[in-house]
Each structure stands twice: as structure tokens, then as C-alpha cells.
C-alpha positions in Angstrom: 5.6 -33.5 -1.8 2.0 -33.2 -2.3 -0.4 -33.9 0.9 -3.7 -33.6 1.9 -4.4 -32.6 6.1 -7.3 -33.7 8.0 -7.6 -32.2 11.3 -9.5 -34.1 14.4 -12.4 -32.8 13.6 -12.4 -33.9 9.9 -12.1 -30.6 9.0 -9.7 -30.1 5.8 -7.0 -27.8 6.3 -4.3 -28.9 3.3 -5.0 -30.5 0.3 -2.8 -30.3 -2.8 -4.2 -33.9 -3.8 -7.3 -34.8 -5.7 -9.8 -37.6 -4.7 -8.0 -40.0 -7.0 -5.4 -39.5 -5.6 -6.7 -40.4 -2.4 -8.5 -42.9 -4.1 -4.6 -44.4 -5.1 -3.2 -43.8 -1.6 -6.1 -45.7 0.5 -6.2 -48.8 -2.3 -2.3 -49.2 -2.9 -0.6 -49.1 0.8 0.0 -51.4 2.8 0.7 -50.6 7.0 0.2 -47.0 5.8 2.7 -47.2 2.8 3.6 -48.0 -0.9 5.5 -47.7 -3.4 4.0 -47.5 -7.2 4.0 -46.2 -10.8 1.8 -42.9 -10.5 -0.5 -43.3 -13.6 -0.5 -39.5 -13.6 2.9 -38.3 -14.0 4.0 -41.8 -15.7 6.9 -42.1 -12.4 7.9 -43.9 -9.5 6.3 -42.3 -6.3 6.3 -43.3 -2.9 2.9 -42.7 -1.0 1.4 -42.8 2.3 -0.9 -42.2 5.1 -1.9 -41.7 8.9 -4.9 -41.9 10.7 -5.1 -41.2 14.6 -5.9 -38.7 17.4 -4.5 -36.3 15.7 -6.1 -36.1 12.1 -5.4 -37.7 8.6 -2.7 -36.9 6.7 -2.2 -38.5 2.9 1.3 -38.0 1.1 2.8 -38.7 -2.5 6.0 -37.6 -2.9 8.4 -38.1 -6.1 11.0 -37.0 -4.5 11.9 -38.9 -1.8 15.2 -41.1 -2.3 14.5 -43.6 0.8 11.8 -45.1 2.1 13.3 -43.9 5.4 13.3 -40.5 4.6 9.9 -40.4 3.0 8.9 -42.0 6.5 9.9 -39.3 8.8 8.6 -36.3 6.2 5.1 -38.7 6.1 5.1 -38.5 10.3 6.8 -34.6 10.4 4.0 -34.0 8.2 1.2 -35.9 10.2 2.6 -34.7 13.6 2.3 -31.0 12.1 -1.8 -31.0 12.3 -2.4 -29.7 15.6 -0.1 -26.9 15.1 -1.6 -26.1 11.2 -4.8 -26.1 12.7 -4.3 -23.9 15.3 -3.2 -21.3 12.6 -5.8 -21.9 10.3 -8.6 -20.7 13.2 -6.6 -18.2 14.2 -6.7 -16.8 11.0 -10.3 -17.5 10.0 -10.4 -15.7 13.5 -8.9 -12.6 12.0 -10.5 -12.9 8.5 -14.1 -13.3 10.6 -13.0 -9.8 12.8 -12.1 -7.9 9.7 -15.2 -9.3 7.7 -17.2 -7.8 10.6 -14.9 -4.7 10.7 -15.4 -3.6 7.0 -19.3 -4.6 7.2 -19.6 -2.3 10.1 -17.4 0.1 8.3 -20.5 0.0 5.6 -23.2 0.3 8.0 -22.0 3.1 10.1 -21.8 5.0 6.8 -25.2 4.3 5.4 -26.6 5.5 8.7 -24.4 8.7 8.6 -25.7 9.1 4.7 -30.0 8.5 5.9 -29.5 10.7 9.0 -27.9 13.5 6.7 -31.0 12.9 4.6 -33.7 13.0 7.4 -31.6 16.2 8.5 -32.0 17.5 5.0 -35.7 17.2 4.2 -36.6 18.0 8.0 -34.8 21.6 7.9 -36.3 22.1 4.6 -39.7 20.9 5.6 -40.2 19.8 9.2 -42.0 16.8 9.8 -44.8 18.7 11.7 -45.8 19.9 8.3 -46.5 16.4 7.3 -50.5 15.5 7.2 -52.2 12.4 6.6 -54.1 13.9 4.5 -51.9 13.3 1.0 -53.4 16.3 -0.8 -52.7 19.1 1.5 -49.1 17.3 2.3 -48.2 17.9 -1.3 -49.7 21.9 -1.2 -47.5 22.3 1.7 -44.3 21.5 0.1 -45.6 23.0 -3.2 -45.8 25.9 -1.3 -42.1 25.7 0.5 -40.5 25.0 -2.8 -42.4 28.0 -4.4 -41.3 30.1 -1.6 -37.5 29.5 -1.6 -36.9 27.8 -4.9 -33.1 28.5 -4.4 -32.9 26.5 -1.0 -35.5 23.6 -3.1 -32.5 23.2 -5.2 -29.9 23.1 -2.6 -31.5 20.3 -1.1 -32.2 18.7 -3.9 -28.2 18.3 -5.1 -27.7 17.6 -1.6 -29.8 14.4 -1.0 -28.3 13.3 -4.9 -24.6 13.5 -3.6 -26.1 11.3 -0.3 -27.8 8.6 -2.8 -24.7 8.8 -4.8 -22.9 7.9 -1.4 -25.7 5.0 -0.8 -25.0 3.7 -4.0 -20.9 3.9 -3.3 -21.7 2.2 0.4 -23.8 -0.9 -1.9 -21.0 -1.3 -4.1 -18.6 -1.1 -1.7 -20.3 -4.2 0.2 -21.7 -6.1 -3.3 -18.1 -6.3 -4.7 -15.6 -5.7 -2.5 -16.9 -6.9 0.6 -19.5 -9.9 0.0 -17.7 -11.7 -2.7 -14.6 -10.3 -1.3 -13.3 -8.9 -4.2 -12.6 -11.8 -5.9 -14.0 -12.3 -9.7 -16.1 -9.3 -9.0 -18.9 -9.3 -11.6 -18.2 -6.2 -14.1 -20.0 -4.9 -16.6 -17.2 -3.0 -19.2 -19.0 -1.0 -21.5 -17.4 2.4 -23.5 -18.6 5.5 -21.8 -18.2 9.4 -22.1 -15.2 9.9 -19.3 -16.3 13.5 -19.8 -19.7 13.5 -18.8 -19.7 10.3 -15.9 -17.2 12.7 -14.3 -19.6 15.6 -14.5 -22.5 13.4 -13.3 -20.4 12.7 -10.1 -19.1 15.9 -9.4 -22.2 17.8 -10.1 -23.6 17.0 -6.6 -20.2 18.6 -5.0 -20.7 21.9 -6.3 -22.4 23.4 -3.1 -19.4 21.6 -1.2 -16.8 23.3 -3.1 -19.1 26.6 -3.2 -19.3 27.3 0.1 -15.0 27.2 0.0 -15.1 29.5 -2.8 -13.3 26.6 -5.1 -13.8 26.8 -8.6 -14.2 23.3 -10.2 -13.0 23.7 -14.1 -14.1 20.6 -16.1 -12.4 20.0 -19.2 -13.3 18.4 -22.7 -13.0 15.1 -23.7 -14.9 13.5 -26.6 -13.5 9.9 -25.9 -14.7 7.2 -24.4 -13.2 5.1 -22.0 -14.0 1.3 -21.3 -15.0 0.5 -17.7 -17.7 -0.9 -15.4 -20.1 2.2 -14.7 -20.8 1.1 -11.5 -17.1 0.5 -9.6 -16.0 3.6 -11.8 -18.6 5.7 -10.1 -17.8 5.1 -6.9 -14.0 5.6 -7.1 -14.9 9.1 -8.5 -16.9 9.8 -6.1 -14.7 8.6 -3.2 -11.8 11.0 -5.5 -14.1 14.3 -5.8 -15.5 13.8 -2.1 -11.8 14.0 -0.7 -11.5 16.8 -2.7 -13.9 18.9 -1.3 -12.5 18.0 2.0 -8.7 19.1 1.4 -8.9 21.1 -1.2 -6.9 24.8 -0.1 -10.1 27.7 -0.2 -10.4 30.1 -2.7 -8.8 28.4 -5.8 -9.6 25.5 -8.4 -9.5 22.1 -9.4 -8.7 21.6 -12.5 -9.7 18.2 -14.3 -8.2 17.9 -17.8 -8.3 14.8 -20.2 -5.2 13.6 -22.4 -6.0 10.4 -24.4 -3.0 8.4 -25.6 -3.0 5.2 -27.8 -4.0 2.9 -25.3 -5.6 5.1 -22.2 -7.4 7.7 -21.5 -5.4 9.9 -18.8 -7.5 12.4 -16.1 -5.8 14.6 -13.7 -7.0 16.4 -11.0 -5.1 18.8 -10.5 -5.3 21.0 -6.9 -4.1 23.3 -4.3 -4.4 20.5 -1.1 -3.1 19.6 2.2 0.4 19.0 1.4 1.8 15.3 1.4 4.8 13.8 2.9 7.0 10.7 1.5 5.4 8.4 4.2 2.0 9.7 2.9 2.6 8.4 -0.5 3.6 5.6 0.4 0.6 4.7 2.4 -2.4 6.9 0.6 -3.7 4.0 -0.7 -3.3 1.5 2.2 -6.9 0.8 3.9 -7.2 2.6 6.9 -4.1 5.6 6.2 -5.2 9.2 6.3 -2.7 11.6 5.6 -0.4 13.0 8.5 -1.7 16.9 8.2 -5.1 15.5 7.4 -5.1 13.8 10.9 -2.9 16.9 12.5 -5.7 19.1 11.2 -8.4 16.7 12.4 -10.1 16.2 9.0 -9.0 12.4 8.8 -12.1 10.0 8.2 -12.0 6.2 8.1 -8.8 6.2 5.5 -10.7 4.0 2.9 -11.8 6.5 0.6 -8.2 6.0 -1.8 -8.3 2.5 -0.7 -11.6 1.7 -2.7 -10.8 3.9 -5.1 -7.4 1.9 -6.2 -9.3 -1.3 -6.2 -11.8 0.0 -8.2 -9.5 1.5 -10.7 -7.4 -1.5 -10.9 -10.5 -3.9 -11.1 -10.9 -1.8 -14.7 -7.5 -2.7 -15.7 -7.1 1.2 -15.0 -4.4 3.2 -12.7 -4.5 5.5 -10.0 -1.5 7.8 -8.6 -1.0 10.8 -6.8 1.8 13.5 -7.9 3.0 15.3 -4.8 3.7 19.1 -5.1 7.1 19.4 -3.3 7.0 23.1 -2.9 4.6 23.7 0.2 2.7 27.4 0.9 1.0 28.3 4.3 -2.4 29.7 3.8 -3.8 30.6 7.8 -1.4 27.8 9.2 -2.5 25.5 7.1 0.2 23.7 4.8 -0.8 23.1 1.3 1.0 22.0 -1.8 0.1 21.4 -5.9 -0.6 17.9 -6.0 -2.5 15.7 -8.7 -4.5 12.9 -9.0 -4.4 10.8 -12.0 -6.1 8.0 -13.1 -5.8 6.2 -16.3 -8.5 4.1 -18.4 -8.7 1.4 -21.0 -9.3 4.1 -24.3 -12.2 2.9 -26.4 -12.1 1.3 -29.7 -8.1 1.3 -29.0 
């Protein structure tokens, strides 16, 4: 049975019917039925509609044997309005709450990212030292650089790991979250796997520094096909929860492993140890890890989320290979675990 609902308010909340065939229904009933040769489907159908204080509702059905029975779905169907149309707002309710949610989600972290710029650029030169006068501005911080060139470049990688999170947060909100992730608009182009992961890891380096974690890039002279953009920020989403739960004082390991269709990259690491209920909701928006919340280093749980999206947006796949054997290194449980994603090979 095919129907189109019309709630009190002439708002549409069912329609399986085109305007023909509403076009049909209003010219070929009569007291709200009919009975006619469907020039559609070449067959019998019976059709029908209601108007009153509780909506519009238009029918065709096929398969109705009786007029009797088609009768009583026809007013089943009509007398069902008030009820579909008190799920349909509260649903638009909860689509409305988590639309806000995840925008929120977006702008709390682009105000994290500029405040950890100020922060940067104020401990490395204070604001005080800021002139209006733009030529002794410029000797100033000609001056600071000159004097601690190493710290310059700290900051320097710093703020490019907080753009690079900008730039995550935008594309985060421009295709998952605007157009909701449907027919998100990507760009699949062949790139270097090798060298994109590089670029987005390169910024990390202090991070994984300053836990005396070696971060061992591989070789790969293939190219993988993927949209730059989404790519880019499921890597960095990837790396950055590296840095976070990696174990101290040992490596990650990225290696490549092209096949005949996809290019395969594992990171493999030393990192909080993972439980069966964790793999089974790592990639659920929202889910941090149960140590990773016992240790208090959870953060929003969307970081895998975005990433899987991403990935799968690509025609690509992410998983994560638990290590099952688990060490304690100062009361902290850690285990060999991998991450591996796989991407549409170039020229395949």
C-alpha cells in the first residue's frame, strides 16, 4: 500500500506517492474512493482519501481484495496521523539536539586549538613586546628567534600541528556535520601514502619526543587514491591518539604493504591495552577506551569515530588488532596493538 500523510498542519510526514498520483486519487474518487486501472503499473487498484481534523491521508493499494478491507486500512491509516506526527517531532527533536551537540562538539575544539595558539606565541613572545610601531615589532621577534632558535622551531611545529587541527575541526563540520555526511563532496586524486603520512605526523614529533617514543616511518613508493582532505584528517585524528596512549620509551612503527587492489598501513605500537568491549565500541561516536577513562586520558571519543567515516567515505578500511598479551609498565597496562587502514591502490 502506497500513501501519502498530511498532518494538521499541512506538514508532510509520509509520502511514497508522487503528484500524479495524487493528481489520480483527487480526480477518480468518488465519497473519498475508487476503483480504477492504474495507468502506471497497467492493474487494478483501489484508491482513496481523507480529509479532516486530523490531516490528509491518500492511499493506492493493489493489494487489497475488498473494498471493505481496503476501507478500514484507508481509515487505520488516516486515524494513525496524530500518533506519526508526534514521532516525527520527537525525532526532528533529537536530530535538532544532536545537530547542536556535534556543532558544539566543533566549536569547543577550535577554541581549545586558538587558545593553545595565543598560549603558544604569548610564552614565546609576550604580547607586551608588541608595538604599534610595525618595524621595531618585527626587530623584536627577530631578535627572540635569533636568541633561542631551538624554542623558534618548537613553536613553530607546534602552532602547524594546531592549524592541522583547525583544518580537521573545518572538515569535520563541512562534510560530516553541515551536509551531514551525505554525498559528501570528494576530491579522489592518487597521492604519495608515504609522504601525506609524514606531512601529518611531522607536527607530532615534539609530542612523541617529550615520551621518549621513537616514530619509525617506513617506505612506500605507491600511491594510493583518496580525497586529501578527509584522508588528512583521519590521520591526524590516528597519529594524535597515538601520542596520547602510546607506552613511553619505545616506537611506533608505520610500515606499508601494497597488494593488488590496496594499499595496506599499520601502525604498529606499545598502547593502553584493549578489552573485547573496547573493540567493539572503538569506533562508536562518543566510546573512549575503558583504561583510557580509568587512567583519566579519555577525550570526547570521536577521534576513531571520524576517522572510520573518513576512511570508509574513500572506499578505504580501518581496524584495530588487539595485542592479547598485556605488560605493566608503572601500573599502567599496555599491550601490542595495531592500527591498520587500507586504501584504493593507484593505477590498480
Amino acid at each position: 500500500m502506497e500513501k501519502r500523510l498530511i498532518d494538521d498542519s499541512k506538514r508532510p510526514l509520509l509520502s511514497s506517492l508522487d503528484n500524479t498520483c495524487i493528481d489520480c486519487i483527487s480526480g477518480n474518487t468518488t465519497n473519498g474512493y475508487g476503483h480504477i486501472d492504474c495507468p502506471k503499473n497497467n492493474g487494478r487498484c483501489r484508491i482513496g482519501f481523507i480529509e479532516g481534523d486530523k490531516g490528509v491521508c491518500y492511499v493506492c493499494s493493489k493489494n487489497s481484495k475488498t473494498t471493505a478491507n481496503f476501507k478500514e486500512s484507508l481509515s487505520s491509516t488516516y486515524h494513525s496521523i496524530p500518533q506519526l506526527k508526534k514521532l516525527f517531532d520527537e525525532v526532528r527533536q533529537e536530530v535538532a539536539a544532536l545537530e547542536v551537540r556535534r556543532v558544539n562538539q566543533v566549536v569547543h575544539n577550535l577554541k581549545n586549538l586558538h587558545g593553545h595558539s595565543i598560549q603558544e606565541l604569548s610564552l614565546f613572545l609576550p604580547q607586551d613586546k608588541f608595538t604599534f610601531n610595525v618595524n621595531s615589532t618585527q626587530e623584536a621577534v627577530k631578535k627572540r628567534i635569533q636568541r633561542d632558535s631551538s624554542a623558534a622551531a618548537l613553536s613553530i611545529l607546534r602552532l602547524i600541528k594546531i592549524n592541522n587541527g583547525i583544518k580537521a575541526e573545518f572538515s569535520i563540520y563541512d562534510k560530516l556535520i553541515r551536509n551531514d555526511g551525505v554525498n559528501p563532496q570528494l576530491s579522489l586524486k592518487p597521492y604519495s601514502i608515504q609522504d601525506v603520512v609524514f606531512l601529518v605526523a611531522q607536527p607530532f614529533f615534539e609530542d612523541f619526543h617529550q615520551k621518549d617514543v621513537w616514530f619509525a616511518l617506513g617506505t612506500c613508493t605507491d600511491k594510493a587514491v583518496f580525497d586529501f582532505e578527509t584522508i588528512f584528517s583521519a590521520l591526524y585524528h590516528i597519529i594524535g591518539n597515538a601520542t596520547k596512549y602510546v607506552e613511553p620509551s619505545t616506537r611506533v612503527n608505520v610500515s606499508f604493504k601494497t597488494g593488488d587492489e590496496y594499499i595496506v598501513i599499520d601502525f604498529n605500537m606499545s598502547s593502553l591495552h584493549l578489552y573485547p568491549e573496547d573493540l567493539d565500541q572503538l569506533f562508536d561516536e562518543g566510546y573512549s577506551g575503558r583504561l583510557a577513562r580509568q587512567y583519566n586520558e579519555n577525550g570526547q571519543g570521536l577521534g576513531m569515530y571520524r576517522a572510520k567515516i573518513f576512511v570508509q567515505w574513500n572506499k578505504g578500511t580501518i581496524e584495530v588488532i588487539a595485542g592479547e598479551k598485556i605488560k605493566s609498565v608503572k601500573g599502567v597496562l599496555y599491550s601490542d596493538n595495531v592500527i591498520r587502514l587500507k586504501l584504493l591502490k593507484a593505477d590498480r
